[in-house]
C-alpha positions in Angstrom: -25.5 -2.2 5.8 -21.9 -3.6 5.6 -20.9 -6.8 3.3 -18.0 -8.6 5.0 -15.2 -9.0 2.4 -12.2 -11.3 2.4 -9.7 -9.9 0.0 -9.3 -7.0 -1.8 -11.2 -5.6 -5.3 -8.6 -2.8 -6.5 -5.3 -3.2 -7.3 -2.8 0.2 -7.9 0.1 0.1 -10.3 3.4 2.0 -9.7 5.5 2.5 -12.4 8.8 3.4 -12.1 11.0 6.0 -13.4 12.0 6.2 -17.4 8.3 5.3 -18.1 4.3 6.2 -17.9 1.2 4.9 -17.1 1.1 3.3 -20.1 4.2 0.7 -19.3 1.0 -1.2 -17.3 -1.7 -0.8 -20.4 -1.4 -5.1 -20.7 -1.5 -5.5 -17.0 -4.9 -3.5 -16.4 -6.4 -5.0 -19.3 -5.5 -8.1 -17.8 -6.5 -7.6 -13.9 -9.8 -5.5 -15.4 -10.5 -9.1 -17.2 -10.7 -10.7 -13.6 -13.4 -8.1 -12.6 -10.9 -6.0 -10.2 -10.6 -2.5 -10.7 -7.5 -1.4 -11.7 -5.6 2.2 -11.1 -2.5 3.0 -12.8 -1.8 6.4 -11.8 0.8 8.7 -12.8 3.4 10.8 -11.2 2.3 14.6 -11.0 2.4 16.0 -14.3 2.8 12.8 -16.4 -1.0 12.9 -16.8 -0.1 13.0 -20.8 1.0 11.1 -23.4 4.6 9.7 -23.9 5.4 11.6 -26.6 3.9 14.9 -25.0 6.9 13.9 -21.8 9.4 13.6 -24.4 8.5 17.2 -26.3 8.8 18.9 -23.3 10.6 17.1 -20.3 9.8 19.7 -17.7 7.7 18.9 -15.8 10.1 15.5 -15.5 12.9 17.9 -14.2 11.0 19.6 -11.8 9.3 16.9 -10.3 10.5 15.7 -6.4 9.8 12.2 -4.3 7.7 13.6 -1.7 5.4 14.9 -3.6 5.0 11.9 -5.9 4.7 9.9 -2.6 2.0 12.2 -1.4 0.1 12.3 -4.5 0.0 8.5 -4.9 -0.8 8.2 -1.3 -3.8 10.5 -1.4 -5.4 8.7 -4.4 -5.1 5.4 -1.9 -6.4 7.1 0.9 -9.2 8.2 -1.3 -10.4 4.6 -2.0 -12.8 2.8 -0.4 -10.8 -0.3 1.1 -7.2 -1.1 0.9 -6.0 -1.8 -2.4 -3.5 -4.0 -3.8 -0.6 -2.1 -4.7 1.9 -3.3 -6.9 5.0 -1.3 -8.0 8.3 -1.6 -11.3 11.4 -0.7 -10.5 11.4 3.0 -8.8 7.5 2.5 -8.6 8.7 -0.6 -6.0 10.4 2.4 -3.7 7.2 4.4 -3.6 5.5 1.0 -2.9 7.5 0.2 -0.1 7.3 4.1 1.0 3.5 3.9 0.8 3.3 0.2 2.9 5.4 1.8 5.5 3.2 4.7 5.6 0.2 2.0 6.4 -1.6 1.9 3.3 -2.7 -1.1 1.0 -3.8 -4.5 2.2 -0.8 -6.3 0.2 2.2 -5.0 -1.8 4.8 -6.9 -4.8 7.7 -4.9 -6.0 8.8 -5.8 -8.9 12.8 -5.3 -10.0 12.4 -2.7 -7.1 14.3 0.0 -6.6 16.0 0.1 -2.6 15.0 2.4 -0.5 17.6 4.0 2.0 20.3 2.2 3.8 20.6 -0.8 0.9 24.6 -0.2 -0.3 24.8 -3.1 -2.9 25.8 -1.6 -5.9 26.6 -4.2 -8.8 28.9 -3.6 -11.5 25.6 -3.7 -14.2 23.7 -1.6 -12.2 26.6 1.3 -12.1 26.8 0.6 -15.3 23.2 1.0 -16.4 23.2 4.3 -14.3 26.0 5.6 -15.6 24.3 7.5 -18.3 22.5 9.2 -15.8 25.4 9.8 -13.6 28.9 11.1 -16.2 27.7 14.7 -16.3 26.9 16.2 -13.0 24.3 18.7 -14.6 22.1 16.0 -15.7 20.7 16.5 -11.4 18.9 19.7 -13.2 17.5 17.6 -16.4 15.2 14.8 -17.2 17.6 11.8 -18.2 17.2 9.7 -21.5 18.5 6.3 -22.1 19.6 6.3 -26.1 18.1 2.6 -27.6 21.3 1.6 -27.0 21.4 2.2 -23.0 18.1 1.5 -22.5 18.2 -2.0 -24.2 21.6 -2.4 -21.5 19.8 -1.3 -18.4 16.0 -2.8 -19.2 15.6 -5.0 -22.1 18.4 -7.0 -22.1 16.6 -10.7 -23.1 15.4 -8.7 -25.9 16.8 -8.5 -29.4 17.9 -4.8 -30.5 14.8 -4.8 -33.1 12.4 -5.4 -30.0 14.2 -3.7 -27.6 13.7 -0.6 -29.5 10.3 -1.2 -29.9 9.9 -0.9 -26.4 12.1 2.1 -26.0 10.0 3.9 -28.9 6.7 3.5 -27.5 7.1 3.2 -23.6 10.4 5.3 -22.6 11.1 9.1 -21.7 13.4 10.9 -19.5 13.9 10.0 -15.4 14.2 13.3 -13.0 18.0 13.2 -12.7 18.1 14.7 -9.1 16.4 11.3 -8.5 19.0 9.0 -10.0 21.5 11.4 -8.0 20.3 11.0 -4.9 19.5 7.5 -5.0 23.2 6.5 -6.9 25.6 9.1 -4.9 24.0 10.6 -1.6 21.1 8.8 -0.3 23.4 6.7 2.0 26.1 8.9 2.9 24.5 11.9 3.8 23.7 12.4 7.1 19.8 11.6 8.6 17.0 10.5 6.8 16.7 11.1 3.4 13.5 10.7 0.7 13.4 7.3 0.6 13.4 5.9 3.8 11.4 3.7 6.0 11.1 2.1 9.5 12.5 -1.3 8.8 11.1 -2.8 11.9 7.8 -1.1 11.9 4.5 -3.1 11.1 2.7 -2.6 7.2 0.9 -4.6 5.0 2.5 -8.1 3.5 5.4 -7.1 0.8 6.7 -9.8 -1.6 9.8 -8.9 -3.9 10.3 -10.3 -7.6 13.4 -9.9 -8.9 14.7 -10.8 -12.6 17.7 -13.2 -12.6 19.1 -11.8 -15.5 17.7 -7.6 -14.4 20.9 -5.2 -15.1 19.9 -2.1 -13.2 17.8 -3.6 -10.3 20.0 -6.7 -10.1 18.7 -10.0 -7.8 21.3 -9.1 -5.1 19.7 -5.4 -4.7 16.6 -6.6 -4.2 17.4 -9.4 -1.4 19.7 -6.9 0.4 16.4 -4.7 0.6 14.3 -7.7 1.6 16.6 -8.7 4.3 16.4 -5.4 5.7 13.2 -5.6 6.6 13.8 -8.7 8.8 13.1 -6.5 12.0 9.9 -6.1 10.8 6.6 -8.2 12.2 5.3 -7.8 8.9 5.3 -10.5 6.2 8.5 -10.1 3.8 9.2 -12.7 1.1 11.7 -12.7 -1.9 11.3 -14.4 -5.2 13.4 -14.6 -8.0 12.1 -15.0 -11.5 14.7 -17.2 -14.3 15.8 -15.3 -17.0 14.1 -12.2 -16.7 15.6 -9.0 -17.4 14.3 -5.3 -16.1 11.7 -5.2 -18.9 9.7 -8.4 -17.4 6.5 -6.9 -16.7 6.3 -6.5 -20.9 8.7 -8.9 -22.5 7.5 -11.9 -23.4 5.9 -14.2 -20.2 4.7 -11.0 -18.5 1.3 -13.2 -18.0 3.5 -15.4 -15.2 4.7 -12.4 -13.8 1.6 -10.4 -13.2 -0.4 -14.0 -12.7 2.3 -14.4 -9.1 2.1 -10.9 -8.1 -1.8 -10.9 -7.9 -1.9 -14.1 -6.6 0.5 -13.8 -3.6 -1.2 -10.8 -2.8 -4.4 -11.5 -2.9 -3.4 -14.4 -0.8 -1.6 -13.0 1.6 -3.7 -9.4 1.8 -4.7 -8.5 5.3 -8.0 -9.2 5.9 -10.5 -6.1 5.5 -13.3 -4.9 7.2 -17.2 -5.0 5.7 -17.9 -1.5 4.4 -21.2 0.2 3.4 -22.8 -1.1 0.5 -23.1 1.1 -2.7 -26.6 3.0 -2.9 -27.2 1.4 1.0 
């Protein structure tokens, strides 16, 4: 027997690179609350514990796009309707990756990352990568931001004291081929590269939040990468959140922040199909 439904029950977090799972633990405890299952998956490998990723970064290293795509697509693909999906910084990339790929009824990036063809490069955001970027062997490494850098690049509304707080328990290293990539050849080189998608073909609605005051993902990133999605017949909005910085899905106000991303999704989410009752 099918039950006709008119949004969707499970929503998947994305979190982006520097971080874990556990960057989304007040989010999920949140959406849970409101009786929607929540998924927070990680990237291959990053199954463990922060401090396990920052013992022994290899698996950080080692670790390539496609395969995170395709992991985080096959989990999707594995549930039973279309889920929300909801991605931070690079975790907005593999968002728009997997929309463009036709999964989820609804996606929100958050701070997103671009995918390919999106130049604009401000001077914070060269700055915040910068780190990541002086020594060309860091490609071969995971990538840590000191407290220092990572209170620059994410936490910038924050005081040091809290700042660090954040950088103790959530932070580890990013893949530096990643960074790479994405800051020096993703545009230049010729043909497609990991992180792009058919701006004018057809996926699930896709709003971007960006912080007004974000350093590494910067407001004018994320409209460039909203506007190039104009040749698409596909729902694309932009919204810009005051005086929040890369950190906003933790600092203080995240409620606001993950109250408008659920809601415009679940608003927007294409409609979905009854499916088969449990037990039926």
């Amino acid at each position: 027997m099918s039950t006709p439904t008119t949004r969707p029950d499970t929503v998947v977090l994305v979190h982006g690179l520097w971080m874990t799972p556990r960057s989304w633990e007040h989010w999920v405890a949140r959406y849970e609350q409101q009786g929607l299952r929540v998924l927070a998956p990680a990237y291959p490998g990053f199954e463990i514990e922060v401090e396990a990723l920052r013992e022994d970064p290899d698996v950080i290293a080692r670790l390539t796009v496609p395969e995170t795509v395709d992991h985080l697509a096959g989990i999707i693909e594995a549930l039973d309707s279309p889920p929300v999906i909801i991605g931070h910084s690079f975790g907005g990339t593999l968002t728009q990756l997997l929309l463009a790929r036709g999964l989820g009824a609804a996606g929100v990036v958050i701070d997103s990352a671009p995918t390919e063809g999106v130049r604009m490069t401000p001077l914070s955001q060269a700055r915040s990568l910068f780190p990541a970027l002086k020594n060309p062997a860091s490609r071969h490494r995971a990538v840590e931001f000191t407290p220092e850098e990572f209170h620059y690049a994410f936490a910038n509304t924050l005081s040091a004291e809290d700042s660090r707080a954040a950088w103790e328990r959530y932070a580890i290293g990013a893949p530096g081929s990643w960074i790479w990539a994405y800051g020096l050849i993703a545009n230049f080189k010729p043909g497609h590269q990991e992180t792009w998608v058919d701006y004018a073909g057809d996926r699930a609605p896709l709003l971007f939040l960006a912080g007004e005051k974000d350093h590494i993902m910067p407001p004018s990133v994320n409209r460039s990468n909203a506007k190039h999605w104009s040749k698409s017949p596909a729902l694309t909005e932009y919204e810009e959140l005051p005086g929040r910085d890369h950190w906003t899905c933790a600092a203080p106000g995240w409620e606001a922040v993950a109250d408008r991303a659920l809601s415009w999704a679940l608003e927007h989410a294409a409609p979905l199909s009854g499916r088969a009752d449990v037990g039926a």
